[in-house]
N, C-alpha and C positions, 0 to 999 in steps of 0.2 A: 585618841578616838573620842566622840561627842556623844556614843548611846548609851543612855541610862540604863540602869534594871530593869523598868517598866518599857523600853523599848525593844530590851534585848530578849524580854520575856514575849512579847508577841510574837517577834518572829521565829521563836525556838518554836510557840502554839503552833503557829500557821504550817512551821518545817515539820512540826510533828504529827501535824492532823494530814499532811499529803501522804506519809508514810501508812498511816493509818487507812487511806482513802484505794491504797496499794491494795494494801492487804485486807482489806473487807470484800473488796470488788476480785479477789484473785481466782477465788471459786465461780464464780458468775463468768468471768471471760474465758473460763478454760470448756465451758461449755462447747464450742466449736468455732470453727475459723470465724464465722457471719458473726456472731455475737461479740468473737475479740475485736475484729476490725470495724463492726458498722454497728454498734451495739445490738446485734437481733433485729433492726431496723423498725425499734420498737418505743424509739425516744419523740417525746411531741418535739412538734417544728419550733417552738420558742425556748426549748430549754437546748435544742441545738445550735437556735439562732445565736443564742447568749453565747454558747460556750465560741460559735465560731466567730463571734465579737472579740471576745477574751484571747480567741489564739491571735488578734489581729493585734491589741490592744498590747504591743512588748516593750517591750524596755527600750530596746536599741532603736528601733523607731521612733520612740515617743522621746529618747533625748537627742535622736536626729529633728527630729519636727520643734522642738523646745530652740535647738542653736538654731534653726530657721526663722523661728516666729521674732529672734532676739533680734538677726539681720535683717529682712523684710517683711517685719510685720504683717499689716493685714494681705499681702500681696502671698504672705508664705501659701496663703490656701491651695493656689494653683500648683505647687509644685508636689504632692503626692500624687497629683494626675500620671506622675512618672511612671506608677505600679499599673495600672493605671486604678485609680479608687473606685472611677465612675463602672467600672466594671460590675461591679456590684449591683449599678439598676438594670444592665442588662441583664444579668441573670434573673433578676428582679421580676423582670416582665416577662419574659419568657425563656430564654436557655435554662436559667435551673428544671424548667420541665422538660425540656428535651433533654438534657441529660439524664434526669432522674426513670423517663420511661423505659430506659436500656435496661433496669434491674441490675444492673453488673454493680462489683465488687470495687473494682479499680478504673482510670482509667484506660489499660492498657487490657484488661478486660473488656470495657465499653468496645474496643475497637472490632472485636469480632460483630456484633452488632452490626456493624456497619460495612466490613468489606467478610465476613465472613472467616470460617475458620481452618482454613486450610489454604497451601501455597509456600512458595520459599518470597514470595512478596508480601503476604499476610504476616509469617513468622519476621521478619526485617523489621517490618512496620511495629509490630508489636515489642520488637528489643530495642528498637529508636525510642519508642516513649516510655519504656522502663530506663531506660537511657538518660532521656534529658529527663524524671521524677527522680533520678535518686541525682541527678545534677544539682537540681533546686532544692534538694531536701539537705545533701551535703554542705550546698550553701546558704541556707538559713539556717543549718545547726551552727556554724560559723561565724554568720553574720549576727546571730543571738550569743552566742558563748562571748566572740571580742566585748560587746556591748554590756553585758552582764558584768565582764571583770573590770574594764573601766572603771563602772558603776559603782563598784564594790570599794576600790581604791580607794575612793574619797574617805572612805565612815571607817577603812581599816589602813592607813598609811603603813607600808609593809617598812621602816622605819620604826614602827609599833608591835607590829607583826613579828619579824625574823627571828626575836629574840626567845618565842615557842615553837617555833621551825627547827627540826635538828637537819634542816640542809638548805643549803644555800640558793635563792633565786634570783638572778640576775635582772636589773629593774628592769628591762624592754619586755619581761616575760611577766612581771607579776601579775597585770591583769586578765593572762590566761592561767595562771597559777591559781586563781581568785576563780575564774571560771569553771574550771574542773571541779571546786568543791562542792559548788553550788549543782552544776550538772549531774551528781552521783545520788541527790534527793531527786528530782526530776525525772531521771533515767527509773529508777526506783519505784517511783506510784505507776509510770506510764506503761512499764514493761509488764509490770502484773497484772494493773489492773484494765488496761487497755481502753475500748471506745466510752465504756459505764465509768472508770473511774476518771477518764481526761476529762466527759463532762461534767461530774458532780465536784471535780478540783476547779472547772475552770468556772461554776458558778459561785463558791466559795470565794474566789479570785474578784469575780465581779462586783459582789455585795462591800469588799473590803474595799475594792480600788474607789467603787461608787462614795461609800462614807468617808471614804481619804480625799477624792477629789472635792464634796461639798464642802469639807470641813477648811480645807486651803482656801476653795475660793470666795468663803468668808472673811480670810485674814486676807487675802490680796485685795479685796474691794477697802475695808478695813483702812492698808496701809498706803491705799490709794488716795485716799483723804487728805486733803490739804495740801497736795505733792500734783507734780507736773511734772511727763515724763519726758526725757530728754532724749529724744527722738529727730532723726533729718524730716525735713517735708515730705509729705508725700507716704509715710508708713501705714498712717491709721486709712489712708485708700486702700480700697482692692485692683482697682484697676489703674491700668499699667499704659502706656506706650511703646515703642519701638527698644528706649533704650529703658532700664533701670530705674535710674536718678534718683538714689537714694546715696547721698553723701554724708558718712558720718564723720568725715575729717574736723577736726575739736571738737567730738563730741567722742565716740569712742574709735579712734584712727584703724586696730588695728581690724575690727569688720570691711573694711574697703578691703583690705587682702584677703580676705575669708569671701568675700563676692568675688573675685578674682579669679579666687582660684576653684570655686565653683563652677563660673562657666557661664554665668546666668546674667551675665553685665546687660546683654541682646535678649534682652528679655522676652520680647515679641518674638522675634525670633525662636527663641527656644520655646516658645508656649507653640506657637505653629506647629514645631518638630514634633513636641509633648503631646499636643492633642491630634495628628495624624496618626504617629503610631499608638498611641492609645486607642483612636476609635475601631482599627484594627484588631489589635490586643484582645479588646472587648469583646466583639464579636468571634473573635479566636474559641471563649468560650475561659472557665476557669484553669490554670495548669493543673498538671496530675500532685496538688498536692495539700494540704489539711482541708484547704477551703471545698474543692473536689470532693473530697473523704465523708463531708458533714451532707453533701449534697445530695449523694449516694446511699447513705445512711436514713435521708426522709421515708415516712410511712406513704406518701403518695408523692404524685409528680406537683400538686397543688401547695403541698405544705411544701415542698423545696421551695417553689417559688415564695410562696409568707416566709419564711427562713429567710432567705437571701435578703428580703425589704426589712424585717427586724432586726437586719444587723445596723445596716444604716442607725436605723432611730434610737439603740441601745448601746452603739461605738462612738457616736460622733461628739453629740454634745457632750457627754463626760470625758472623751478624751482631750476634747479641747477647752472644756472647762478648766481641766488641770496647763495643759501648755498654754493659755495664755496667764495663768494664775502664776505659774513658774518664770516666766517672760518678764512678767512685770517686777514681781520682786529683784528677778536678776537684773535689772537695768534701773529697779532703786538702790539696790544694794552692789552693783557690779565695780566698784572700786575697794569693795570688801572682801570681796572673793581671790581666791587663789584659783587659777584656772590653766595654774601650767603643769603639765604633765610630768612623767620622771624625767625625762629628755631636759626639760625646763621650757619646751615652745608652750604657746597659748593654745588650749584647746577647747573651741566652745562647746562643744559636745557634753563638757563635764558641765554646763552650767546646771542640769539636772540636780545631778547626786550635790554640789556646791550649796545651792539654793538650801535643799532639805538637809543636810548636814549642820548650815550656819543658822536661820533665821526660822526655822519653823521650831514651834512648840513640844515639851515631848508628849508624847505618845500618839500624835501627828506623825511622828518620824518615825515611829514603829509599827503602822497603820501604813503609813506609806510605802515603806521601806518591804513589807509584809507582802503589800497587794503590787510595788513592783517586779519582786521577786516571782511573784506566784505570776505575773504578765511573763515574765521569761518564760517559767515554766510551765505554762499553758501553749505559749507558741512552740516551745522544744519538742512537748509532748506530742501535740498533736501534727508537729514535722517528722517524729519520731515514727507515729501509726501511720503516716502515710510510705515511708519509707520499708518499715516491716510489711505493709501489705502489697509492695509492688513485687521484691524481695521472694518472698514465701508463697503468696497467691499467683504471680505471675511466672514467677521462675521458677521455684523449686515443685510448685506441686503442681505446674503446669509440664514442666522440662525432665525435672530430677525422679519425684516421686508422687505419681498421680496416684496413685491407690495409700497415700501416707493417715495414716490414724491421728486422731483430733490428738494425742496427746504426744506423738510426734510432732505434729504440724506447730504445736504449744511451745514444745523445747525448742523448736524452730525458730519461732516467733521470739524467746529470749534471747538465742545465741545471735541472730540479725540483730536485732535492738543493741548489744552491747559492742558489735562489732562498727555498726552503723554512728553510734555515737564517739568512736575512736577517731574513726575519720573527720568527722566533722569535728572533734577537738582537736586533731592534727591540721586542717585546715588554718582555724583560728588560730593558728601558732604563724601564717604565712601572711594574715592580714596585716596594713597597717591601719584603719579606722573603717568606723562603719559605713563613710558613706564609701568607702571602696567597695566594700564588700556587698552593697546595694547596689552602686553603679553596675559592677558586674551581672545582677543579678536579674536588676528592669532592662538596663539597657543593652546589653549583648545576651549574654544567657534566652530571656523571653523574647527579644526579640526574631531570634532565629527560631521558635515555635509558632509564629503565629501564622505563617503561611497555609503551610498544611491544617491546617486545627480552624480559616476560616475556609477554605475550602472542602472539610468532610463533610459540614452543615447543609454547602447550597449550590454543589455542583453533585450532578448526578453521576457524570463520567468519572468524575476522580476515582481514584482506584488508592490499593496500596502500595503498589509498585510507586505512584506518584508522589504518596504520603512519606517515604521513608527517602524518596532523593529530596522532597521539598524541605523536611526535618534536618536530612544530615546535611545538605547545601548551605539551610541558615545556621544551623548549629556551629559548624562547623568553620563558616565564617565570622559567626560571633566571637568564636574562640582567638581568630585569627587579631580580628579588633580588640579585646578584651587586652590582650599582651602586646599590641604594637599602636593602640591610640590611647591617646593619657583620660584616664577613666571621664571626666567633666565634659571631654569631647564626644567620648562613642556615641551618642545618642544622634550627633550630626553625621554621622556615618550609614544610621539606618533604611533611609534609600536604596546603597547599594547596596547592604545585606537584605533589604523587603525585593529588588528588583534579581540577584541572584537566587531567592527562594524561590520565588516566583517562575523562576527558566529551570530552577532541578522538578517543581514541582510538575506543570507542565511535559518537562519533555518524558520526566518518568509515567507519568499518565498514560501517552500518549506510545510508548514503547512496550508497553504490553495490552492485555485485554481488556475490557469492560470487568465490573464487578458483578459476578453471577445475579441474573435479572430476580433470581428468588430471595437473594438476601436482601439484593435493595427494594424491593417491593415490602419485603416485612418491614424493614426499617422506614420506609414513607408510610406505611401505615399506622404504624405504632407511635414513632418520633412529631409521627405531621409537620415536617418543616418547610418552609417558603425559600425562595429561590429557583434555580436553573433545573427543576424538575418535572418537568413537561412531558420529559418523554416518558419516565414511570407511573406519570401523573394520568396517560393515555391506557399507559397498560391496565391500571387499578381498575380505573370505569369499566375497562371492557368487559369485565369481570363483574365490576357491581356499580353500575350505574349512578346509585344514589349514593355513592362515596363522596365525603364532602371536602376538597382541598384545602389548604389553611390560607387564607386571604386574607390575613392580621398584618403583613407587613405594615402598612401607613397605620396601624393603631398600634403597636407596637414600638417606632420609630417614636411617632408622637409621645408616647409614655417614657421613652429612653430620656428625651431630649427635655420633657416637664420635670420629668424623677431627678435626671442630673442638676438641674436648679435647685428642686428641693434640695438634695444631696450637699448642696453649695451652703443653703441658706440653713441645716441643723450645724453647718460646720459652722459659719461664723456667728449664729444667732450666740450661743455663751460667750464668744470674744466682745460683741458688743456690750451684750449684760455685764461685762464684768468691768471691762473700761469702763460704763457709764455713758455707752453715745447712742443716746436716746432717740434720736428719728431717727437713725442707720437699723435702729432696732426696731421700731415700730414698722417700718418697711420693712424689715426682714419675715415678721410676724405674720403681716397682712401678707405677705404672697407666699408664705409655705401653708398655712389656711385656706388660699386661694388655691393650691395645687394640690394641697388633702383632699379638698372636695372633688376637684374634676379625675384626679386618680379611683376614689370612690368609685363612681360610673364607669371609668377607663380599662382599669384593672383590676380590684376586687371583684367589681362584679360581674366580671369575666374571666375570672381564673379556669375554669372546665370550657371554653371556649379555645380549643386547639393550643 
């Protein structure tokens, strides 16, 4: 093992100020459900904005996006489109206020809102999307637990390790063995201290990660000096054509099988696929899960909206500050490293924890190492709160026991959390790597939610009966691709699963009644949303004349489509500073300045504008 005193002493600090972060906030969240789950709805929009940065900002991501940046370069930007990222300006500009006006708790709350709260097609619809939230919550506990023990391998070689172990682990399992330790501090602050202490841990998280990332991409500009990096043609572009064509054969051979077997050789192609179902995605609206939680959690529908664009501006350039900072030393230093796993194959994924293990400074590695850990456990956490409150809020004190006492409701809220994170460590026992456990997650899993979820927004007729065939049709088919196409592919499979949502969602529509005309009237009043709402649009006026519809679509569109540029140009503006490529930079500058201003006029100063 490579950590110092001084490194091993930070992150004991850090593990022992989250414990700490537990139990000071324990008394505060046991005040009542609203305060455990949305802090009392009483937190400003930038300290939620931060925190919902920080749940974004995890481990297993950021040393997925790290082996991407290693393989394609400036070109990797495009491929977090997968989640989709640009979702973010949509909400941006306007869905996080149509969500935030519902008041609701959860999403599967939100949904009475909208089709109202009674029916055996109401109840369906409402256990479909408690359904597919504790789906995604399952599997981001998962897809963060695999990623964490990875992580941890590196800096504790169980080699090193066994020998204070009084029982044996089998190497294929150490990096869940690794996982679970670290998840019983995490489960710990989150479970006590709930929506108060996941923000005030995940801005502690950011302050560290922020001085750990400046401090790196000082030493990587540093080691960049005098060196030339050994790169195919065509990396330091962003843009792309039909095929790839980035050949690293005698330069590092075995990336040409890591593109392979990604899937992404047809690059255009797969960007097509990426950005269809994405712009879908988007409009779907956020899934039921942390990012949802913080949205719901704003003091007005205005601040959701500033929330959602401060995460952008507060996520991006630091996170990729550090992945191209990490990139580059790994491809000066990449015949230094050891990169093969217990198995013995080559795994780029480690070049993360690799990089900060061999070549950085100490107490850089303790700093880092500190504010990675605490990225896990900020996404855990607040996968965790979303989880206990579909759980508890949706089921049990919806189902079980609606007259339940706040300190009921509390023990509730502990027993679901420690059960909830069972699963999701039994999960991570079935993964083999993170981008498995993502593919499943972008690409089948959400994909069969966004049917239903963009037609509650902008059709009038949709009903619930519709919602809960068009949910379990795509779901259901996801499932089916998920375990019968090899994970790199299911994304070229989305068609059929968008075109069979599509037909459950429909014909279930269309096989029951209308949605009582009193609930949807409340909800176009309230919500104000654009689309196929003409006919409620009729009813409203009849009633009050000077009702004024929402007519924002083309200003709205227009802001998606300037925001996603921006979005483009904070992600690669640090990759360029740090390389050193100085007109790609000054160009980048001049048109995210150029698109601050016109969003000024576009957006801010029309946020109370429907």
């Amino acid at each position: 093992m490579h950590l110092s005193f001084i490194d091993l002493s930070i992150i004991a600090l850090y593990l022992l100020t989250t414990v700490f972060i537990g139990l000071w906030y324990r008394k505060k969240a046991r005040k009542n459900k609203e305060s455990y789950m949305l802090g009392g709805k009483s937190l400003p929009w930038y300290m939620l904005g931060l925190s919902d940065a920080s749940d974004m900002f995890d481990i297993s991501g950021t040393m997925w996006m790290v082996s991407l940046c290693f393989a394609y370069g400036m070109k990797s930007i495009w491929i977090p489109w997968l989640w989709p990222v640009f979702n973010q300006v949509f909400l941006m500009m306007y869905l996080s206020r149509w969500l935030r006006r519902s008041n609701a708790s959860t999403g599967a709350e939100w949904l009475k809102t909208r089709f109202g709260d009674s029916g055996k097609a109401v109840r369906a619809s409402h256990i479909i999307v408690i359904v597919f939230a504790l789906f995604c919550c399952f599997g981001y506990l998962a897809y963060g637990f695999i990623g964490l023990g990875k992580f941890i391998e590196i800096f504790a070689p169980w080699s090193a390790v066994k020998a204070y172990v009084p029982f044996d682990v089998p190497l294929k399992y150490v990096p869940q063995f690794y996982g679970i330790i670290f998840t019983l501090f995490a489960m710990f602050y989150s479970i006590l201290g709930g929506m108060h202490g996941i923000v005030l841990g995940d801005v502690i998280k950011y302050i560290v990660m922020t001085a750990a990332c400046i401090w790196i991409s000082v030493i990587a500009v540093m080691k960049l000096q005098g060196h030339t990096l050994n790169v195919p043609n065509g990396w330091y572009s962003p843009f792309f054509g039909l095929h790839l064509n980035l050949n690293w054969t005698n330069i590092i051979t075995e990336v040409n099988q890591k593109i392979k077997e990604d899937g992404y050789s047809l690059f255009g192609v797969f960007f097509m696929m990426m950005t269809f179902r994405g712009f879908f995605a988007a409009l779907a609206g956020p899934a039921p899960t942390y990012d949802m939680q913080k949205i719901l959690s704003t003091r007005t529908p205005e601040e959701a909206s500033k929330m959602s664009g401060f995460v952008n501006i507060i996520l991006l350039p630091i996170r990729y500050a550090l992945i191209i900072s990490l990139t580059l030393l790994g491809l000066l230093y990449y015949h230094q490293m050891n990169l093969k796993d217990a198995t013995g194959a080559i795994d780029f994924e480690r070049i993360l924890p690799a990089v900060i293990n061999n070549f950085l400074p100490v107490g850089l590695v303790g700093l880092l190492l500190a504010g990675l850990l605490g990225a896990f456990m900020s996404t855990f956490s607040g996968t965790l709160n979303a989880a206990q409150a579909y759980i508890v809020n949706d089921i049990y004190v919806k189902y079980v026991d609606p007259k339940a006492s706040t300190k009921k409701i509390m023990t509730m809220n502990y027993l679901m959390g420690i059960i909830v994170v069972a699963i999701g460590v039994l999960l991570g026992f079935c993964i083999k790597n993170i981008n498995a456990a993502l593919q499943f997650i972008v690409s089948a899993l959400y994909s069969g939610y966004i049917v239903s979820n963009v037609l509650k927004w902008h059709w009038w007729r949709f009903n619930a009966n519709g919602f809960f065939w068009g949910m379990l049709s795509g779901i259901a088919t996801a499932m089916v691709l998920a375990v019968t196409v090899d994970a790199g592919h299911v994304l070229y499979w989305f068609p059929v699963l968008f075109v069979v949502s599509i037909a459950g969602a429909i014909i279930g529509t269309y096989t029951a009644p209308p949605t009582d005309i009193a609930v949807l009237r409340s909800f176009y009043i309230n919500v104000r949303p654009w689309g196929a709402w003409g006919h409620i649009e009729a009813l409203v006026r009849a009633d009050d004349p000077d009702f004024q519809s929402n007519k924002n679509f083309k200003l709205n569109m227009f802001n998606v489509v300037i925001g996603t540029i921006a979005q483009l140009c904070l992600t690669i503006l640090p990759m360029y500073l740090i390389l050193m490529q100085k007109l790609p930079l000054m160009v980048t500058i001049a048109l995210l300045a150029v698109i601050i201003a016109i969003l000024k006029k576009t957006w801010w100063n029309k946020l109370k504008d429907y």
